[in-house]
VOBA-1610 file (N, C-alpha, C; in pm, whole numbers, padded with zeros to 5 digits, always signed):
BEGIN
Unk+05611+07433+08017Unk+05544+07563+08034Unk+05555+07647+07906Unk+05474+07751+07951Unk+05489+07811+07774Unk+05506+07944+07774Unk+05479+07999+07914Unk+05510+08136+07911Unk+05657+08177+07984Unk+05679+08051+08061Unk+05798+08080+08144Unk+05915+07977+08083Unk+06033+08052+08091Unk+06176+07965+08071Unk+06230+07960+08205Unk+06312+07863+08252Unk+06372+07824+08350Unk+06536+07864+08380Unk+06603+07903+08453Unk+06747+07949+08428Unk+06858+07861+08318Unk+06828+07706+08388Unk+06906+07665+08278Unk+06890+07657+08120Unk+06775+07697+08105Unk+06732+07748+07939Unk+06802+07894+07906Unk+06780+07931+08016Unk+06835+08092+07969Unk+06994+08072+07952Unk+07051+08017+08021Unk+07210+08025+08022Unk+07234+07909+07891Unk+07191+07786+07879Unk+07232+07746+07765Unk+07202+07844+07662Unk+07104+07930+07610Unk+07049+08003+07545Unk+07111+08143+07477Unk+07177+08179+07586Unk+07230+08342+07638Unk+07297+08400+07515Unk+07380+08306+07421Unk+07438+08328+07305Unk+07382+08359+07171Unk+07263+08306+07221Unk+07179+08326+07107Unk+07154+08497+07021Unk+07183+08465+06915Unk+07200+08617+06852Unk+07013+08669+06850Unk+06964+08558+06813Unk+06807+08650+06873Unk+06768+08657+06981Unk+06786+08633+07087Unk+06760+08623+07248Unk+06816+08771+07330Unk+06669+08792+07334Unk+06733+08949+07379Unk+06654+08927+07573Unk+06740+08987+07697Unk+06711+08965+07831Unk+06723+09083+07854Unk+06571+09138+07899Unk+06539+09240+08017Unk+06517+09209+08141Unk+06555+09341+08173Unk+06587+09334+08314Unk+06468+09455+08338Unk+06363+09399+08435Unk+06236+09503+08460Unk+06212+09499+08623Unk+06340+09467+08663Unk+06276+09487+08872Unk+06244+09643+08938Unk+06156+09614+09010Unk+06053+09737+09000Unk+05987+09714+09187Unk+06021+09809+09271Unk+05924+09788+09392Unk+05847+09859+09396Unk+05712+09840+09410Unk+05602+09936+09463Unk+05587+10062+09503Unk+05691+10092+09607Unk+05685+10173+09675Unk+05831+10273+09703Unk+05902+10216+09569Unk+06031+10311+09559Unk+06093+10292+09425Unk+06019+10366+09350Unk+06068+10426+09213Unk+06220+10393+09113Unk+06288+10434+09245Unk+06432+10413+09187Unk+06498+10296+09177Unk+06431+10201+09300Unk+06483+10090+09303Unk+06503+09983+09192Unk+06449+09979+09052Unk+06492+09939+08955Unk+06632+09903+08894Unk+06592+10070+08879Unk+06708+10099+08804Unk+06885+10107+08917Unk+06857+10105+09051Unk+06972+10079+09111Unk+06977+09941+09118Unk+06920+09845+09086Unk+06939+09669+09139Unk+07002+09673+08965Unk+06939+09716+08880Unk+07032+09686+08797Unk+07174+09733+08746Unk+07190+09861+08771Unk+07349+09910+08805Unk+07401+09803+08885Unk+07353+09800+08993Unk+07471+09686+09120Unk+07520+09534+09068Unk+07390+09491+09019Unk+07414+09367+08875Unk+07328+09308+08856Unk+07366+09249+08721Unk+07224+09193+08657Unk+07279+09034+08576Unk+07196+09021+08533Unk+07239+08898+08428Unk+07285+08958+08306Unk+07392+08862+08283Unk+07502+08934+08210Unk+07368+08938+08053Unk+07446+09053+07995Unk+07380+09066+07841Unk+07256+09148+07877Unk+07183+09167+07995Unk+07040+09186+07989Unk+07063+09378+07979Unk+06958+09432+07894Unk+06918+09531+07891Unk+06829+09581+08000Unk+06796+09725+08067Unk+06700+09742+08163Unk+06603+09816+08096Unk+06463+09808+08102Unk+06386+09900+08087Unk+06302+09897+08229Unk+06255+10003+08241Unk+06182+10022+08394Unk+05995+10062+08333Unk+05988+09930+08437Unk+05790+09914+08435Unk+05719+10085+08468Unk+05760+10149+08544Unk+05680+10289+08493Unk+05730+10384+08421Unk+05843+10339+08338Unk+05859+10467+08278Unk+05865+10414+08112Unk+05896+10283+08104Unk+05875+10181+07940Unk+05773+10114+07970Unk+05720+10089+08025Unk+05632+09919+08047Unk+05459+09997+08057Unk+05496+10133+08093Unk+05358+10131+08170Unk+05331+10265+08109Unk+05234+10345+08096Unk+05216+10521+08030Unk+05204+10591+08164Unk+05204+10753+08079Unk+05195+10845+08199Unk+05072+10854+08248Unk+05084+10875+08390Unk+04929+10867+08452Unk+04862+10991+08442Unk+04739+10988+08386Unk+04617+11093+08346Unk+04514+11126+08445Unk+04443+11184+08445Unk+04317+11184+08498Unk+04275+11054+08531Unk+04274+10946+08438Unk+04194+10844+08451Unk+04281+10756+08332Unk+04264+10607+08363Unk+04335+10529+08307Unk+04454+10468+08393Unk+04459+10499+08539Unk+04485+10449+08662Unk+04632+10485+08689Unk+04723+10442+08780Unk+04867+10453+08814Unk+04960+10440+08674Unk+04917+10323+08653Unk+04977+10287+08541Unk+04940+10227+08423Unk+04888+10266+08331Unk+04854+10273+08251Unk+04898+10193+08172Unk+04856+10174+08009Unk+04891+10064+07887Unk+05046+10168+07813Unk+05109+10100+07839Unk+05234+10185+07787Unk+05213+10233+07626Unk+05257+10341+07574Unk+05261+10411+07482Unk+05317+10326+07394Unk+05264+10236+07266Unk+05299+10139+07189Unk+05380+10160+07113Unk+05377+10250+07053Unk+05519+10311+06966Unk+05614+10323+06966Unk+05599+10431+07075Unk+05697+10481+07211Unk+05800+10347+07236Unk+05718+10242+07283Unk+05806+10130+07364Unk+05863+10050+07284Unk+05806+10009+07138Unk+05850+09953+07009Unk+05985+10037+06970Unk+05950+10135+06973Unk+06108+10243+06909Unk+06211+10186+06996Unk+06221+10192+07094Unk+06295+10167+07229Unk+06326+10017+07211Unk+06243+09932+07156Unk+06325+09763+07164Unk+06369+09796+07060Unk+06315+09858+06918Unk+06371+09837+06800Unk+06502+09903+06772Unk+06546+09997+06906Unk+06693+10066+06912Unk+06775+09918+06934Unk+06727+09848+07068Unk+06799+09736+07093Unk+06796+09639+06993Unk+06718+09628+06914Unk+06811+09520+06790Unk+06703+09426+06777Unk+06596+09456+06895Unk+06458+09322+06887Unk+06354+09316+06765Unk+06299+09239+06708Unk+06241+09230+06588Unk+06096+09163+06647Unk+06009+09178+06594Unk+05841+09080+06615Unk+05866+08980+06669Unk+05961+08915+06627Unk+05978+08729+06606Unk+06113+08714+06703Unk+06217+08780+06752Unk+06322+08792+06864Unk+06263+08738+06998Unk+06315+08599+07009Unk+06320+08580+07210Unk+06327+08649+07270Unk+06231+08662+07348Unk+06249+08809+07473Unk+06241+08736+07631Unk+06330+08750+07666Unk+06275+08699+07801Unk+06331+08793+07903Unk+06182+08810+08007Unk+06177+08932+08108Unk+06188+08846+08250Unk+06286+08912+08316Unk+06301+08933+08472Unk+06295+09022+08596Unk+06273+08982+08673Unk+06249+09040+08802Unk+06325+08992+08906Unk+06298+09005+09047Unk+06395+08995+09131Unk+06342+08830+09150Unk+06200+08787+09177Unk+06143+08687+09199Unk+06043+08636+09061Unk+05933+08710+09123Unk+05840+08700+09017Unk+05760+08758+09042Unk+05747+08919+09000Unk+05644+09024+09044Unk+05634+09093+08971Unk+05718+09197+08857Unk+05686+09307+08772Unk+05703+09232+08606Unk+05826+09142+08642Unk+05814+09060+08484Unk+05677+09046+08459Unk+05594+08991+08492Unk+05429+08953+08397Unk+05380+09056+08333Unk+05387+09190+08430Unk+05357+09327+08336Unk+05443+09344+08230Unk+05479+09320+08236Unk+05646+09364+08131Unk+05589+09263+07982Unk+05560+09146+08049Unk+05552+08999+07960Unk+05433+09047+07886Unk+05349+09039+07940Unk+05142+09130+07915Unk+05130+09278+07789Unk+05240+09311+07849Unk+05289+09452+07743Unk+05359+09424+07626Unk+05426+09305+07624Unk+05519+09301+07481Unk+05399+09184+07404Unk+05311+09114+07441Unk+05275+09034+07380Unk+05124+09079+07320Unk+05094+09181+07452Unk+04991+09291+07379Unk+05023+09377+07275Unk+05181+09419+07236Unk+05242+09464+07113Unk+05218+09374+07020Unk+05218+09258+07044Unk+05255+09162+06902Unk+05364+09041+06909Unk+05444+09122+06999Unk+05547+09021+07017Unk+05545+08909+07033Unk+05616+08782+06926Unk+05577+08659+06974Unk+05605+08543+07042Unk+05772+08602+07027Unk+05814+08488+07152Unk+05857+08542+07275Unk+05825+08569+07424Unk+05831+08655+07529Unk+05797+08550+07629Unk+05870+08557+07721Unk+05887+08447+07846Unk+05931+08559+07964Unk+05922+08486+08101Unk+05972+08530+08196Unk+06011+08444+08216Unk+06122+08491+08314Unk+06224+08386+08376Unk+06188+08326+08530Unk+06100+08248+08514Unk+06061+08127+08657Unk+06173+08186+08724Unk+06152+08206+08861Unk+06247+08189+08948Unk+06327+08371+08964Unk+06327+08433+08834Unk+06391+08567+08864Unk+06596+08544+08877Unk+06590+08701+08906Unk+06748+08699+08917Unk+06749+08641+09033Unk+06717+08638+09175Unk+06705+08550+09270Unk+06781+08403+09219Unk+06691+08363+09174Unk+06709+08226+09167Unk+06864+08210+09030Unk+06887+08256+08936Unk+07011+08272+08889Unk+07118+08302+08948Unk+07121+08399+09038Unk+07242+08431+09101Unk+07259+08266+09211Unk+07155+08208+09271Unk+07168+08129+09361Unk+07233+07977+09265Unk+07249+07972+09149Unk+07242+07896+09041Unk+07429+07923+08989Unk+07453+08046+09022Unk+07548+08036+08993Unk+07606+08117+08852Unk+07501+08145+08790Unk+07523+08165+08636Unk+07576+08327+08667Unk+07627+08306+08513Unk+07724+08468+08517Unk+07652+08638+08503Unk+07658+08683+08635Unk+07592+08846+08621Unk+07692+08897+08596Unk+07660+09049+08566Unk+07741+09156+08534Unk+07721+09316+08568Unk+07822+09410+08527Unk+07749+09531+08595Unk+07801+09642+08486Unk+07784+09529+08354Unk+07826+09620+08241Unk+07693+09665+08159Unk+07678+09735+08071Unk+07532+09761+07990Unk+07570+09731+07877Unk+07509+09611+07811Unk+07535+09563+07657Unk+07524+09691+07572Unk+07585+09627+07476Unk+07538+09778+07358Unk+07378+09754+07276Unk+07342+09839+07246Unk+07232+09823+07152Unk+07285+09776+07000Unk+07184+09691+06992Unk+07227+09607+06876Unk+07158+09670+06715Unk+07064+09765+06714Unk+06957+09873+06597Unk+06943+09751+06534Unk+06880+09798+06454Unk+06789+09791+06345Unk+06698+09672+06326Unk+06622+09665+06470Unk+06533+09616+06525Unk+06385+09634+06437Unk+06297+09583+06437Unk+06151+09619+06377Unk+06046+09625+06439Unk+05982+09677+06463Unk+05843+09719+06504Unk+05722+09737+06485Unk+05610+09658+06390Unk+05505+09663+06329Unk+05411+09636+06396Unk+05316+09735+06429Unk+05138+09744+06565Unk+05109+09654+06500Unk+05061+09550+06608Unk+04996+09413+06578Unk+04919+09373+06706Unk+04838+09531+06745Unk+04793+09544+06893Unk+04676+09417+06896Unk+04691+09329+07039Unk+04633+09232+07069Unk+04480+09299+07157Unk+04423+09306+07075Unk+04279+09360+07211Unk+04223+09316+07283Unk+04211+09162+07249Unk+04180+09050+07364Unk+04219+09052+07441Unk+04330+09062+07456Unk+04430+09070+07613Unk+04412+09205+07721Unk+04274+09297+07686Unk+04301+09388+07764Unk+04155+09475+07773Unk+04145+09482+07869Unk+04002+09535+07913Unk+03979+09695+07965Unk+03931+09755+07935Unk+03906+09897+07988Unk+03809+09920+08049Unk+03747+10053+08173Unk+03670+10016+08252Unk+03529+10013+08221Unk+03474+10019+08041Unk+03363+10029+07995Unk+03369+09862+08011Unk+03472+09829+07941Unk+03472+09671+07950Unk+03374+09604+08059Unk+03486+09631+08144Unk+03487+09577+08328Unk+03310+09607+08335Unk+03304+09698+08304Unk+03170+09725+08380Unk+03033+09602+08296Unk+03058+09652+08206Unk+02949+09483+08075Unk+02956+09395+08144Unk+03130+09363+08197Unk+03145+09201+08228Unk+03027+09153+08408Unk+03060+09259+08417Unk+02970+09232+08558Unk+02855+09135+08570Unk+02768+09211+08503Unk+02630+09133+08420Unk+02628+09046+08355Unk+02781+09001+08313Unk+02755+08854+08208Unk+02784+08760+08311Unk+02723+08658+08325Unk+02747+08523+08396Unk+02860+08425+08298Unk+02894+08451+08207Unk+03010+08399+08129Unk+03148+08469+08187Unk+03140+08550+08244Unk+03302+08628+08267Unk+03290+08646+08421Unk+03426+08664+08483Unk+03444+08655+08593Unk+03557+08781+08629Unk+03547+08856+08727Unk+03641+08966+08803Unk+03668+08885+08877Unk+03816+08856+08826Unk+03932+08857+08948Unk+04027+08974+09021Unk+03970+09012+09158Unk+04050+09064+09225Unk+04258+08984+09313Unk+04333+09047+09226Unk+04433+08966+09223Unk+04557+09029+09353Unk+04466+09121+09416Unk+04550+09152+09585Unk+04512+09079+09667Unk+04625+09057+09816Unk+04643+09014+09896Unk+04432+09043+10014Unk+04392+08945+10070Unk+04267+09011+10103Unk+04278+09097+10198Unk+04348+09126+10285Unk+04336+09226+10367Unk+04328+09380+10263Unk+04389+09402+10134Unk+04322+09531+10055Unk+04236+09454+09979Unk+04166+09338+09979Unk+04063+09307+09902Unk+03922+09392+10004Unk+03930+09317+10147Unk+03847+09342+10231Unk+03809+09493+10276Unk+03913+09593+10208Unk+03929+09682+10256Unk+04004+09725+10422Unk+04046+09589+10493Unk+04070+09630+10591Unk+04232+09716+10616Unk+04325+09731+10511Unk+04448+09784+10444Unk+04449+09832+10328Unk+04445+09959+10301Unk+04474+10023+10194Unk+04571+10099+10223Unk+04689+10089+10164Unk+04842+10170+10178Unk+04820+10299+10057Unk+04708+10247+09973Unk+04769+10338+09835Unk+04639+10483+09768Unk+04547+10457+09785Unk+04410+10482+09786Unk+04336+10577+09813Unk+04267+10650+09779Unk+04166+10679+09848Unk+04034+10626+09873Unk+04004+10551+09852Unk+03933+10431+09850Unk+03991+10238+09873Unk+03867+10246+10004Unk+03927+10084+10026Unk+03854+09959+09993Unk+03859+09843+09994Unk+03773+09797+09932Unk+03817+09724+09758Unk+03710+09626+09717Unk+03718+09579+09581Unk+03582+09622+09485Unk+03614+09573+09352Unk+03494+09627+09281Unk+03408+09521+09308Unk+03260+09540+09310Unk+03168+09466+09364Unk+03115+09335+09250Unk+03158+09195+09286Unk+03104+09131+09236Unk+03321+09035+09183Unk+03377+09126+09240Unk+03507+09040+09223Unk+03494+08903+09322Unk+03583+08863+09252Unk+03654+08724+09336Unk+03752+08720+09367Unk+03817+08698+09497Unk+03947+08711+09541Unk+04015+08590+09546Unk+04146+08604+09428Unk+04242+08514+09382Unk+04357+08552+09405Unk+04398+08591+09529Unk+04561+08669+09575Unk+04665+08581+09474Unk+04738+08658+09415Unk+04843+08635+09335Unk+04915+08526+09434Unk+04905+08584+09530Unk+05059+08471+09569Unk+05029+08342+09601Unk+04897+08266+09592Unk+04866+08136+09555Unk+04898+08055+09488Unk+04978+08126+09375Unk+05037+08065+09227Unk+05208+08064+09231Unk+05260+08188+09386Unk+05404+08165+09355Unk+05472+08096+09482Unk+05585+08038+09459Unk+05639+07961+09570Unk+05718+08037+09684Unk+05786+07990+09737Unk+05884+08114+09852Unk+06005+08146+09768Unk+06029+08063+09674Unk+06163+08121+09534Unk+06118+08203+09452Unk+05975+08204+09402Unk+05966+08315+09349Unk+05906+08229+09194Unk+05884+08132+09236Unk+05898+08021+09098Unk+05757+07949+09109Unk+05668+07966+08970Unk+05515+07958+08927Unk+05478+07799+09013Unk+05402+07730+09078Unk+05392+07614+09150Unk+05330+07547+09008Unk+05323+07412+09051Unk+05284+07324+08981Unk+05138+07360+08940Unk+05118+07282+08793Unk+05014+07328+08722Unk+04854+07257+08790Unk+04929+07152+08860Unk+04776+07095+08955Unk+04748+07156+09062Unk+04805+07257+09098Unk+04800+07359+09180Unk+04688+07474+09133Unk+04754+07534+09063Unk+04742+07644+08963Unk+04614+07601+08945Unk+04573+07469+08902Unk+04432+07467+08848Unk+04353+07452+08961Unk+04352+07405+09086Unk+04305+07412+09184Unk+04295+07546+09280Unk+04401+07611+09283Unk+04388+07764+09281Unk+04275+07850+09226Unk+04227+07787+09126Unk+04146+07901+09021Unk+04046+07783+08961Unk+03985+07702+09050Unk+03865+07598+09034Unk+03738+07669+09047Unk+03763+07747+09119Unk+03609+07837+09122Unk+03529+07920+09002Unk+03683+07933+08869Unk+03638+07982+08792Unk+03581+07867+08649Unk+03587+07768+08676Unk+03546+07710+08603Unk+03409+07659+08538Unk+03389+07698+08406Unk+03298+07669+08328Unk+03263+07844+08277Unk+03363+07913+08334Unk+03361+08072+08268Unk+03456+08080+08142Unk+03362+08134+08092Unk+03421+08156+07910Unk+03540+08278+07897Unk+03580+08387+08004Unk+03672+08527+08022Unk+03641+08516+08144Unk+03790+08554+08187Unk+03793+08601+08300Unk+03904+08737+08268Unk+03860+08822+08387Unk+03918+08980+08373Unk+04002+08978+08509Unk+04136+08984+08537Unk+04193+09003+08628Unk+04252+09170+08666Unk+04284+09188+08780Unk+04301+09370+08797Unk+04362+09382+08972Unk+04400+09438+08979Unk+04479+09492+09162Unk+04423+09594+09134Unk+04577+09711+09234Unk+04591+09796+09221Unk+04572+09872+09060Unk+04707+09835+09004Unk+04764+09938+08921Unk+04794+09830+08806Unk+04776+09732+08813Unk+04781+09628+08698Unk+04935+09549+08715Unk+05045+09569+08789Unk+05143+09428+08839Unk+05074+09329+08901Unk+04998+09354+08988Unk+04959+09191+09063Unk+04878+09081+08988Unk+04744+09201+08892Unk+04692+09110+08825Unk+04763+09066+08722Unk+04865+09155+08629Unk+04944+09056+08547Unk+04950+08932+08581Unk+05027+08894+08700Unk+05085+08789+08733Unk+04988+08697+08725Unk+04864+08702+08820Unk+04700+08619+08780Unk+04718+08608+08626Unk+04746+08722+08554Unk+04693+08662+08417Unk+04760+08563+08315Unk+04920+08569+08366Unk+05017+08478+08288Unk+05034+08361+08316Unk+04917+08340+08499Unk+04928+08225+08530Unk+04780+08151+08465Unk+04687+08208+08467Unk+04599+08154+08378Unk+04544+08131+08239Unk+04654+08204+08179Unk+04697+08198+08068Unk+04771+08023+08018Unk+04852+08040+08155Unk+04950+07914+08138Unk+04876+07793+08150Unk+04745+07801+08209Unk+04654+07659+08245Unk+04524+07666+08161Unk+04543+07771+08012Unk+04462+07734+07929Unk+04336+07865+07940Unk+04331+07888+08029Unk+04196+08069+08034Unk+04200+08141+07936Unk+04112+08184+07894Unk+04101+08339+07833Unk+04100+08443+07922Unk+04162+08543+07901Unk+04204+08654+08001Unk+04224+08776+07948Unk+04172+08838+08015Unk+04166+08993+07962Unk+04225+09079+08100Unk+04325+09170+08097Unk+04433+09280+08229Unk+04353+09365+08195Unk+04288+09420+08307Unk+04202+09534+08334Unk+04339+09661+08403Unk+04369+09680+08317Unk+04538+09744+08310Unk+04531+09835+08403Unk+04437+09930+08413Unk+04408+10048+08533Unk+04344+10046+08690Unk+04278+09881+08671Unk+04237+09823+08755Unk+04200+09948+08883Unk+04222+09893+09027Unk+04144+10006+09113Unk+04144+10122+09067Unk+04287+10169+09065Unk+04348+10316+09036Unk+04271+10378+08941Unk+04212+10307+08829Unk+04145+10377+08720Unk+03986+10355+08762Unk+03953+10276+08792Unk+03820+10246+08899Unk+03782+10349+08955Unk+03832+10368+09046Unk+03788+10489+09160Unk+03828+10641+09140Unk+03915+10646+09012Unk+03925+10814+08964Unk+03803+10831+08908Unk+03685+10802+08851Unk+03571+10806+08864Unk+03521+10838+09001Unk+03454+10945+09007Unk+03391+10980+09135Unk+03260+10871+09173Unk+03179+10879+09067Unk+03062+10772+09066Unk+03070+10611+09125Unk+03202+10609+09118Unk+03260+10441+09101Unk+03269+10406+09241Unk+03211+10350+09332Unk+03258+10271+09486Unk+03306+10188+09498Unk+03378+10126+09596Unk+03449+10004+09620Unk+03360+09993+09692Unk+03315+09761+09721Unk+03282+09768+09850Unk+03400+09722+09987Unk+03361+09696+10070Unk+03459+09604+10241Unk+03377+09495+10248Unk+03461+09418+10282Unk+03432+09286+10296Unk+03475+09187+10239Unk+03406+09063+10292Unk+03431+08968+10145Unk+03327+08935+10062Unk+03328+08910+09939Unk+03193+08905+09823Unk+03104+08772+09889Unk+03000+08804+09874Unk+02900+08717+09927Unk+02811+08713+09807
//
């Protein structure tokens, strides 16, 4: 694999003076919960940064929940910790749910070697390997040079072109009951953007939390084939991450429609439809 490392890579690894481990667990629907799973413990050495307050920008008018994190901003902040362009980065989660945003954001910086950890702290702690409930020190004099990736990221002028091209494809990357509109928890609007395809993220992950096999993966996402881009998007841009690091991993071009619904429908003009795409 090429985007993901496996636990026993990480623990043979862990010593490594360039190998820097974040810790980015993040729930939906409770803010704090991050940053308390990592107080209680984490994998030893790992630093925390939290997906809405490093990973993601402040929410505006428009540009959705969560936004393309402030590039500078988030560069200053690794380059306190000691990380350089070229520094191993590898991001975790509890399973495999907020790491891809996390992963999507450092590699849209520039960053070049950045992995998530298959499987999550989940699967390490079940492994045995050594957590902790100490906070490493920052290591400075880290580097930081914009080497912003634009390919990797679509805005909703984008989204909207791609519609009309028969070369690119909208992937809607939620569960279908908020594809269909028949559940919207978050919204004021229910429903997908018209002309998506529904590719629920969790097609690609196992009950550990760990990416399925790649003959999977490609059978998962057969419908998109013989498309030159595909644009993946949810809510607020975690779910489609995950779509995007997995089709990334089986060879796609991919562009994170980072604001996805949230930035969609703050446009008054903009509708979702219900249903499923026909």
């Amino acid at each position: 694999m090429n985007n993901f490392v496996n636990c026993e890579w990480l623990f043979n690894n862990i010593k490594d003076s360039y190998l820097f481990i974040i810790d980015c667990r993040f729930d939906l629907f409770d803010a704090s919960y991050g940053k308390k799973a990592y107080e209680n413990s984490h994998i030893k050495n790992a630093y925390y940064l939290d997906i809405n307050e490093d990973f993601c920008g402040k929410k505006g008018v428009h540009g959705g929940a969560r936004p393309v994190a402030d590039c500078n901003l988030l560069g200053e902040k690794l380059s306190n910790l000691g990380i350089r362009m070229d520094s191993k980065i590898v991001v975790y989660d509890d399973k495999l749910y907020s790491s891809p945003r996390a992963w999507w954001q450092l590699k849209y910086m520039g960053y070049e070697n950045v992995f998530v950890l298959n499987g999550g702290f989940s699967e390490w702690k079940k492994k045995g390997f050594p957590i902790s409930i100490d906070n490493p020190m920052e290591r400075g004099e880290g580097v930081f040079k914009t080497n912003i990736k634009e390919a990797m990221y679509a805005d909703i002028d984008y989204v909207k072109k791609a519609l009309d091209d028969e070369d690119k494809a909208l992937v809607d990357s939620r569960n279908e009951k908020r594809y269909t509109g028949e559940y919207e928890p978050l919204y004021h609007k229910k429903g997908h953007i018209k002309g998506a395809i529904n590719i629920p993220y969790e097609k690609s992950i196992d009950e550990n939390g760990k990416v399925k096999d790649e003959y999977i993966l490609k059978e998962n996402f057969k419908i998109l084939e013989g498309k030159k881009e595909i644009i993946t998007y949810c809510g607020s841009g975690i779910e489609a991450a995950i779509n995007y690091i997995v089709l990334d991993e089986i060879g796609y071009k991919v562009r994170l429609y980072a604001g996805s619904v949230s930035d969609y429908i703050s446009y008054d003009e903009n509708e979702l439809v219900t249903g499923k795409n026909v």
